[in-house]
Structures are given as structure tokens and as C-alpha cells.
N, C-alpha and C positions, 0 to 999 in steps of 0.2 A: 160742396153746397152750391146751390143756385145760385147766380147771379143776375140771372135774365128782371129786367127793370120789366118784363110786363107780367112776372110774377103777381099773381093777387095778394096782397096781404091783407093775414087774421086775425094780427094781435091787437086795430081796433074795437074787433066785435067781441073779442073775449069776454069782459066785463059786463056785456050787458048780457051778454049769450049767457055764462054762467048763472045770474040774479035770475034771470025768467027758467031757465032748466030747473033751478033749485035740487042740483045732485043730489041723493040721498046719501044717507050711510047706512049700515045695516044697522037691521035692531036691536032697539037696546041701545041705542047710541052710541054704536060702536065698540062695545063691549067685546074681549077678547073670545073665540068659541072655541070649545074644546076640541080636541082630536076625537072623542070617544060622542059627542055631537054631529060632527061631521062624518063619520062615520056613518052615523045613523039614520043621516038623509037619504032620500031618493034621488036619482038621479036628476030629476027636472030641480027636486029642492036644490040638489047642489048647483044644478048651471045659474040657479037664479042666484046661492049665496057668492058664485065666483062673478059673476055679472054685478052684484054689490061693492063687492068689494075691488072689481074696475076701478066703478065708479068713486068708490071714495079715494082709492089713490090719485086718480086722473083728478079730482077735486083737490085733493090736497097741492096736487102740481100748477094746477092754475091760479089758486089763492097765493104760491109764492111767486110764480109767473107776472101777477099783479100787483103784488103787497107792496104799498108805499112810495111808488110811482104811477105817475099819468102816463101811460104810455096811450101815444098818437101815431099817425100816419106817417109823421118825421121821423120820430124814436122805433115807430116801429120797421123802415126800411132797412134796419140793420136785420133783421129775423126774417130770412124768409122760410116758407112754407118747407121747404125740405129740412133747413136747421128743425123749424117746428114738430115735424112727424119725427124725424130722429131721436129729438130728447124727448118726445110722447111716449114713443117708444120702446124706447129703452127703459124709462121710468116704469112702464104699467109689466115689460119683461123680468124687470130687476126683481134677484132673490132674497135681497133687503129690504125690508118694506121704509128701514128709516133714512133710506138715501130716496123717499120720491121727493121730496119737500125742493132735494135739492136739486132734483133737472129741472126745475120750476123756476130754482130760484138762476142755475145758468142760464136759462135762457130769459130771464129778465134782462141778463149781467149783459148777454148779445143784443137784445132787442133795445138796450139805455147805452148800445156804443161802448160799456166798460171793456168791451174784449176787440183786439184788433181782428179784421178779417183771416189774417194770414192763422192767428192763434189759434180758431175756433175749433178744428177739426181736433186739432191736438189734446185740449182742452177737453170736448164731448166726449175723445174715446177713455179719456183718461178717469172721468167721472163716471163710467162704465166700466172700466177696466178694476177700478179700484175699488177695495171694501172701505164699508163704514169703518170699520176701526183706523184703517191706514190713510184716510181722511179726516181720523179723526186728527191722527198722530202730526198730521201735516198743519191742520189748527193749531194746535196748543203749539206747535215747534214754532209758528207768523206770532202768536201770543209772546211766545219768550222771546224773539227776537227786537222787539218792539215795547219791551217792556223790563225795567228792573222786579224783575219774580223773588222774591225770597227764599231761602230755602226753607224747607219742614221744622230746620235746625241748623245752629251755628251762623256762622256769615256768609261771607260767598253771595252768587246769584245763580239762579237757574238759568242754562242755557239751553240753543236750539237742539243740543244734541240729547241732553237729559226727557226728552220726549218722542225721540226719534229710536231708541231703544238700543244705541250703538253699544253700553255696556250692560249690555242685560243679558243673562244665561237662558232667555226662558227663549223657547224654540218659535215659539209663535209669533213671538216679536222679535225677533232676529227675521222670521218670513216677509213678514210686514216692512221693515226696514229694507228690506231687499227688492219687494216692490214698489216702494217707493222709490228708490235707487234707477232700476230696469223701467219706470215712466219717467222718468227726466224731471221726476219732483223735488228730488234730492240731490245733490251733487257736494262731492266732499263733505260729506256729513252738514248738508247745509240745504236749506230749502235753495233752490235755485230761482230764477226770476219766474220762468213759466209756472213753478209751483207756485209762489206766492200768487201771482196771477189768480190760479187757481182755487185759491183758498178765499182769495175774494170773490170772487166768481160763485162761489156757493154757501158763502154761510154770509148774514146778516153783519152789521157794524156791532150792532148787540150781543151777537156771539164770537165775537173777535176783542175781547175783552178779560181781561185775568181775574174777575169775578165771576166770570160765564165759566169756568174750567176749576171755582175753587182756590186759587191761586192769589198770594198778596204780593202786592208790592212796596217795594222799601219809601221810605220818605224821601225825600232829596235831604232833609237837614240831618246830619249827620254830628253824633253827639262826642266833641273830642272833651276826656275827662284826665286833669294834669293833677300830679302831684310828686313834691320832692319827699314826700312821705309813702312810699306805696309799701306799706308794713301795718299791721295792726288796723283801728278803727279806718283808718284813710283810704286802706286796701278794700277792707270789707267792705264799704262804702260803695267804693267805685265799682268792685264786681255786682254788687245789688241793682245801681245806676244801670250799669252796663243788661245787665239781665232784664230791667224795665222797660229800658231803651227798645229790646229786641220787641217785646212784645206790645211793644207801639209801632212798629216795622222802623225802627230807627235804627241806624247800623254806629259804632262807637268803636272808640281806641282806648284805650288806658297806656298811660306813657308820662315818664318823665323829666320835665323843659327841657330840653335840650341847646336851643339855641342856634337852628338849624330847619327845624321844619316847616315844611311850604302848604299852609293848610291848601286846600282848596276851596272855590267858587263856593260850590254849595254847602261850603261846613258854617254852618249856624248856632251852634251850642257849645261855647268854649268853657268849661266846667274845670276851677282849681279848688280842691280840697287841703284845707288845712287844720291841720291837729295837732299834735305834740310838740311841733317845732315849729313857732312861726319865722323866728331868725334866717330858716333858710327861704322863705318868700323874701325877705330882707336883700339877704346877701345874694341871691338868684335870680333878681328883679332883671337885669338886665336880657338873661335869658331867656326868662319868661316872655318879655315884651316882643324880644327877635321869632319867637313863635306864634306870639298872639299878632304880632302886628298893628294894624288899628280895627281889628275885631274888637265886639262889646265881650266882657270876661263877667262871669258869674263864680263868687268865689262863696263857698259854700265853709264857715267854721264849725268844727267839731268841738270846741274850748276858745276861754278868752283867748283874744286877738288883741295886742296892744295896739295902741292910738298910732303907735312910728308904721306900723303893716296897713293898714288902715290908709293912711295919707301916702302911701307910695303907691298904691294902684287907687286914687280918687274918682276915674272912670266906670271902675265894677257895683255890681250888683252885690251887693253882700245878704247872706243868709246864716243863721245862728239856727242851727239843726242837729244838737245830738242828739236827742230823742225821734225826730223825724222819719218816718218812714223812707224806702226810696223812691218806691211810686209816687207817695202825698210829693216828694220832693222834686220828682221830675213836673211833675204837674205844673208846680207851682213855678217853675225855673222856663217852663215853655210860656206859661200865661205871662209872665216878667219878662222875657224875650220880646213878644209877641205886642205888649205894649209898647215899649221901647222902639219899634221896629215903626 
């Protein structure tokens, strides 16, 4: 790309040049046209519906080229006229009509300084080089890296590689994977820096989000649920909790005090259930505490509790729930939390 400082630059007049052209789209607003339509044109009708639809992709590339920054004479000395024609280019060339958006929106990412000079070239061939799908792949991969993802099911999290297609049989995405690998977007099963680069470089902050791809992510509080009862009503309990939990994105343990465990930072929900035997919160108190620490503790009764269990954890939140649902009861145990807090 140019360097030459008496380069003219275009990407002031963009915005106004576009507003007074007022591109059209074709008719119908744009509306998909058949092959057996096309077909059936004349040859002048067709140069004029391929000359439409230029124009509306060359419009779509401008609208990202400007969308949501000012670019000026300052912002704009990063883009010169050669970057410009190249990603015009290639955009109005490309056999993907859903990648024009985004040499619009790279060459914002050069014209606002997000791309170093040395990157740029690497960068444009690679957005060329690449299909939609395996840009898409390179998204969602900056998504999961950047974000605790959920799984569909069970615990766990989604990682960079579960979108990268590394154990997938299917041939097309094992291809995909392989070009991504052969542009330097991926390395060790891992987006590399030039890729992330990359992936900001052409998609939005709004499209770089785990609600944009469909995707949840887990809460930070994490629901740990104790009991020296994990048999009968206690157990059933705690797998209902535990199954609530999920589908609030909340991730949980079920385990028995041990005396030894190092919750962590983010664990906010310390849940002990008690049923049949309260004598063993009695005689296991000490253990208990070497777990809980000076965490807030919610103890949830399934049957009377005498007044001696009662007065040895003075600090918990006590709940009287044998009929209780587990949902009504996480509800209720977050909103008690949450006061508290």
C-alpha cells in the first residue's frame, strides 16, 4: 500500500458523497430474484440488474466503511486511496455477497488506526482469502475465548476449539479448519493474535458477543450445595437444586463437608440441607465451618430442627421447605443472598 503523504484522501468525502448519490438497490427493495427471472432478461436488462446490484453492495460497504465513527482527515490518513480501491475491490469481486459488509467494515478498522500498518496487507488478503463460514468460525472461536460459554448440557465450558471444528468428522469443516490454520488465523488449535486482530477488524462489538452466535454464559456465582445426608429427601433435593441452578447458567457441586475445601472467590451460594439427622450438623459443625469459612451459609430444613442446630450456625439463613419446589427455592435463596449482600 501507498505511503506517499501527497496521496489524496477520500474517506472525508465519503459520507457526504454517499447522502447526495442516494445508491439505489434494486427493486422491490432488494428482494431476492430468481434464476428462472434472470434468465429471462435481456441482455441490456441484465447489465442494468448487474449494475444494481454494484451498487447495492458498494453501498452496503460504505455504510460499514462509516457506521459509527467520525472519520476525518486525521483518522482518515491511515486509509489511503490504494488500501481504499483494494478492499472496493475485492468486495464488489467477492463470490459471497455476505462478506461485503465486511471490507467496509476493515477498512474503517485501517482508516480509525485499529490495524497496524505493517498488519494491513496480511490482514486484506486474508479477508479475501477467506469464506464466510471460516470467518465465521474465527468469531464464535474470539467469542469463546473471551467468555465463560456454557455448554448445550452438563458442566464444563465451551472452548476456542469446539468452534474451530478440530473434532468434527464432517469434511467441510475439517477444510475450513485447515484454512484457517494455512492463513495464520489459527495456530495450535488457537486463534492466534493476527487472527484475533482480524476478527476485530471486521465484525462489530455487537457481533463479538455470546448472545450474537446464540450462546450463554455461566454466572460467576457458583451454587456449592452441602450435605452430610446425601441419601433420600437431601439427595433428591440437591440434584433438583443442582438442575435449577443449570438452567439459570449457574454451575454447582453437591458434596459432603469435608473439612478441607478451598471454595473460591466467586462461589456465592453456600447451600446445607438438612433432613433426617440433624445430630450430624451438630457433631460436624467443625467441618462444616473449615469449608464455609466466613461465607454467608443458607441452610435449607427438610423436618424439625432442634433449637441446639439452630444456635450452633447463628449466622445462616434458615429455610423450612419440605413441600417447596426447587426452582420457588433457588429463587428465594438468591433474592435472601442478594439482600444480605
Amino acid at each position: 500500500m501507498s505511503n506517499n503523504s501527497d496521496t489524496s484522501k477520500i474517506i472525508p468525502t465519503i459520507a457526504g458523497s454517499i447522502a447526495k448519490a442516494g445508491m439505489g438497490l434494486l427493486p422491490g427493495g432488494g428482494v431476492a430474484v430468481s434464476i428462472y427471472e434472470l434468465l429471462s432478461l435481456g441482455v441490456e436488462q441484465m447489465a442494468e440488474y448487474m449494475e444494481q446490484r454494484t451498487k447495492q453492495r458498494c453501498e452496503e460497504f460504505h455504510e460499514r466503511l462509516i457506521a459509527g465513527e467520525k472519520l476525518d482527515e486525521f483518522t482518515a490518513d491511515n486509509l489511503d486511496v490504494e488500501d481504499y480501491h483494494a478492499l472496493l475491490s475485492a468486495c464488489l469481486g467477492e463470490m459471497e455477497t455476505e462478506k461485503a459488509g465486511l471490507y467496509g467494515a476493515m477498512a474503517s478498522a485501517i482508516a480509525l488506526g485499529r490495524i497496524a500498518p505493517r498488519e494491513k496487507r496480511f490482514l486484506m488478503l486474508a479477508l479475501k482469502d477467506l469464506s464466510h463460514a471460516q470467518l465465521q468460525m474465527a468469531r464464535k472461536a474470539y467469542i469463546a475465548k473471551r467468555n465463560a460459554l456454557k455448554p448445550h448440557q452438563g458442566a464444563g465450558q465451551r472452548e476456542e476449539g469446539d468452534f474451530l471444528g478440530l473434532r468434527s468428522s464432517d469434511e467441510i469443516e475439517q477444510l475450513n479448519y485447515e484454512a484457517l490454520v494455512a492463513a495464520k488465523v489459527v495456530r495450535e488449535n488457537k486463534l492466534s493474535p493476527l487472527g484475533e486482530t482480524l476478527v476485530r477488524a471486521c465484525f462489530d462489538a455487537a457481533d463479538l458477543t455470546p448472545s450474537s452466535i446464540g450462546e450463554d454464559v455461566w454466572s460467576p456465582v457458583w451454587l456449592n450445595i452441602l450435605s452430610f445426608e446425601l441419601a433420600g429427601r437431601a439427595l433428591s433435593l440437591a440434584s433438583d437444586l443442582g438442575n435449577s441452578a443449570w438452567l439459570k447458567n449457574m454451575r454447582h457441586s453437591i458434596y459432603r463437608p469435608q473439612g478441607r475445601r478451598q471454595f473460591q472467590p466467586y462461589d456465592g451460594l453456600n447451600v446445607l440441607i438438612i433432613d433426617q439427622d440433624p445430630g450430624a450438623v451438630i457433631a460436624g459443625r467443625e467441618v462444616l465451618m473449615t469449608d464455609i469459612g466466613k461465607r454467608s451459609l443458607i441452610v435449607v430444613a427438610l423436618s424439625e430442627v432442634p433449637a441446639e442446630v439452630k444456635a450452633g450456625l447463628p449466622e445462616a439463613i434458615w429455610f423450612n421447605a419440605p413441600q417447596m419446589s426447587a426452582a420457588a427455592l433457588l429463587d428465594l435463596m438468591l433474592a435472601s443472598a442478594s439482600q444480605r449482600s
